[in-house]
C-alpha beads as a LAMMPS data file, in Angstrom:
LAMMPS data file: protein, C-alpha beads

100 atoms
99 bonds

1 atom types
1 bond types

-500.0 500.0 xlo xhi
-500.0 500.0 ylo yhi
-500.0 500.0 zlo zhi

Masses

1 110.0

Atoms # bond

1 1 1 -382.462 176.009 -304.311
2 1 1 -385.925 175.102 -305.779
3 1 1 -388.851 174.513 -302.777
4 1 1 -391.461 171.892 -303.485
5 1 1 -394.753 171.379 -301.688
6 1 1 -396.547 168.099 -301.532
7 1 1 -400.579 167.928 -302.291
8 1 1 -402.429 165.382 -300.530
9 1 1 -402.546 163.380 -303.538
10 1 1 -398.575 163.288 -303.524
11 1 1 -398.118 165.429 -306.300
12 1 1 -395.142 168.010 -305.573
13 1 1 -395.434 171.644 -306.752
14 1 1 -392.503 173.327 -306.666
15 1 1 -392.629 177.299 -304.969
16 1 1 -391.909 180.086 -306.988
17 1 1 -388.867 182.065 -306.364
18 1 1 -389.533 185.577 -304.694
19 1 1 -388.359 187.193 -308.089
20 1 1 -390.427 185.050 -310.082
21 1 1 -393.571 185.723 -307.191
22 1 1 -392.275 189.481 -308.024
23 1 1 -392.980 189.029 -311.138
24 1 1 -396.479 187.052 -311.034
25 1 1 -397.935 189.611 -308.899
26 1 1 -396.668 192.690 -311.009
27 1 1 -398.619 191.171 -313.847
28 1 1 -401.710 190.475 -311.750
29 1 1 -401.763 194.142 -310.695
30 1 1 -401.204 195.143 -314.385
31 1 1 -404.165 193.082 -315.385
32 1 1 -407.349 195.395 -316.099
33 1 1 -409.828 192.410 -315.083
34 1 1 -408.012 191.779 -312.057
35 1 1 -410.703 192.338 -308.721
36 1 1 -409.745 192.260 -304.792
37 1 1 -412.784 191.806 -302.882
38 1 1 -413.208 193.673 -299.939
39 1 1 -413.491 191.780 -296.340
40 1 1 -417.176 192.066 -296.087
41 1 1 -417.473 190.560 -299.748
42 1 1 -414.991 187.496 -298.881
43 1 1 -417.528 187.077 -295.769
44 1 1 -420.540 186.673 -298.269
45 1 1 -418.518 184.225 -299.845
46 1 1 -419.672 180.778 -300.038
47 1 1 -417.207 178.010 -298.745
48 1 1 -415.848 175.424 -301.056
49 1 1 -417.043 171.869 -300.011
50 1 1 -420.234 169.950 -298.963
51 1 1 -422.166 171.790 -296.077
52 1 1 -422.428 170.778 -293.007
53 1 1 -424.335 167.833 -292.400
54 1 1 -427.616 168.494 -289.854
55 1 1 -427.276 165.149 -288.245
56 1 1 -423.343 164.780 -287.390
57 1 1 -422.862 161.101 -288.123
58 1 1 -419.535 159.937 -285.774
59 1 1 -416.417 158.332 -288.032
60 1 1 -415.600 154.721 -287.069
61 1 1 -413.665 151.921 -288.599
62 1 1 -414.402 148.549 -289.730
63 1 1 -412.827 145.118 -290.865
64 1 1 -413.587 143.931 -293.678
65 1 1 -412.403 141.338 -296.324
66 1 1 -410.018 143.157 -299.716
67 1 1 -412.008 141.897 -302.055
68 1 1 -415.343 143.141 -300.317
69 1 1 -414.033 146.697 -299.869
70 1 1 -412.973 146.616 -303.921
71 1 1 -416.119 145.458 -304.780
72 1 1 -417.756 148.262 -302.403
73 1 1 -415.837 151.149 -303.899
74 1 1 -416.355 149.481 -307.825
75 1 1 -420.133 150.535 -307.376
76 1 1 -419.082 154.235 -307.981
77 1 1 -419.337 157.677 -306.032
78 1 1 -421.729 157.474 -303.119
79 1 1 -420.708 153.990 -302.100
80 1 1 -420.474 154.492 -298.508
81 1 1 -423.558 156.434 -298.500
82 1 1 -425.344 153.136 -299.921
83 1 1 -423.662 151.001 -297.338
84 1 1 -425.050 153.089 -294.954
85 1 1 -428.565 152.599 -296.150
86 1 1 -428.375 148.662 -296.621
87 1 1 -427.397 148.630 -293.103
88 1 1 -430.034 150.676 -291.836
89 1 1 -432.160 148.783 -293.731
90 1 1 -431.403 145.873 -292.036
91 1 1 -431.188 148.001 -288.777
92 1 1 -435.147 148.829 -289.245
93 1 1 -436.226 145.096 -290.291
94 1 1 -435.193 143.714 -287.402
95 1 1 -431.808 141.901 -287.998
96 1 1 -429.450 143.660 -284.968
97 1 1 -430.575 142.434 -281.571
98 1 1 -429.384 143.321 -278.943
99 1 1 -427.927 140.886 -276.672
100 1 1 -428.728 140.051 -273.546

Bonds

1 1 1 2
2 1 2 3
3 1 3 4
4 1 4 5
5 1 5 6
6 1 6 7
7 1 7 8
8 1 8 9
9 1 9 10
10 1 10 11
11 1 11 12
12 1 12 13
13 1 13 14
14 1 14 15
15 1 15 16
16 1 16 17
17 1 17 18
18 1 18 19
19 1 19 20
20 1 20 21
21 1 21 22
22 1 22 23
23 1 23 24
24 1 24 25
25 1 25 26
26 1 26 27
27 1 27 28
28 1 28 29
29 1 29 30
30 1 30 31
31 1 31 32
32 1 32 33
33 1 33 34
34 1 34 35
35 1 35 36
36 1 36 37
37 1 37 38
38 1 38 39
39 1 39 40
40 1 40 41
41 1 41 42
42 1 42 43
43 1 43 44
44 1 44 45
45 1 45 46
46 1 46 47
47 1 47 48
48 1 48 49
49 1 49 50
50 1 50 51
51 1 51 52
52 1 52 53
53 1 53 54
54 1 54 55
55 1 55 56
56 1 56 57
57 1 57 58
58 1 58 59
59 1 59 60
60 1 60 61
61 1 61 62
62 1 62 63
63 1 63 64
64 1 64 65
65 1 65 66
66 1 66 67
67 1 67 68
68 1 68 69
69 1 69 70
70 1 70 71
71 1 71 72
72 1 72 73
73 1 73 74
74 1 74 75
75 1 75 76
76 1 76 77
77 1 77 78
78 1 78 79
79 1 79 80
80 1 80 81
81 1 81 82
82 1 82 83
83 1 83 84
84 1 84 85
85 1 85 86
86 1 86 87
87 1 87 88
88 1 88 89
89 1 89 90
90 1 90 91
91 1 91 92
92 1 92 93
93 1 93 94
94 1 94 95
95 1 95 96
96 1 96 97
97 1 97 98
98 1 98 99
99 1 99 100
């Protein structure tokens, strides 16, 4: 019976049988080019991903209208980023008072 994984995305890959693992891994250790780093190399590694951000911003949620949230994300990669400064724009000018 054929085993399938799902990716985040909701793509399924389906597992390879152990004969056909067998047989991937026979050919990787036949391969002249092939490399296994030692532990102290994988801990020079670099990590895949953005680094760690020095000021840990918390996650929250907001409300807001369909059509403002498409028009939002429409403006491209980095969209929440510029959200974030229009707000602290604001922030700095003056327009969030605190209530009394």
């Amino acid at each position: 019976m054929e085993k399938f994984i799902k990716t985040k995305s909701g793509k399924l890959i389906r597992v390879p049988t152990p004969e056909e693992e067998a047989f991937i891994n026979a050919g990787i250790a036949a391969d002249p080019d092939t490399y296994v780093p030692s532990d102290a190399e994988f801990k020079r590694m670099r990590t895949v991903g953005r680094p760690p951000a020095v000021i840990k911003r918390p996650l929250m949620s907001i409300r807001m209208d369909p059509e403002l949230l498409e028009a939002l994300r429409a403006t491209g990669k980095g969209w929440q980023t510029r959200v974030h400064a229009v707000l602290m724009e604001a922030w700095r000018k003056g327009r969030f008072k605190p209530k009394k």
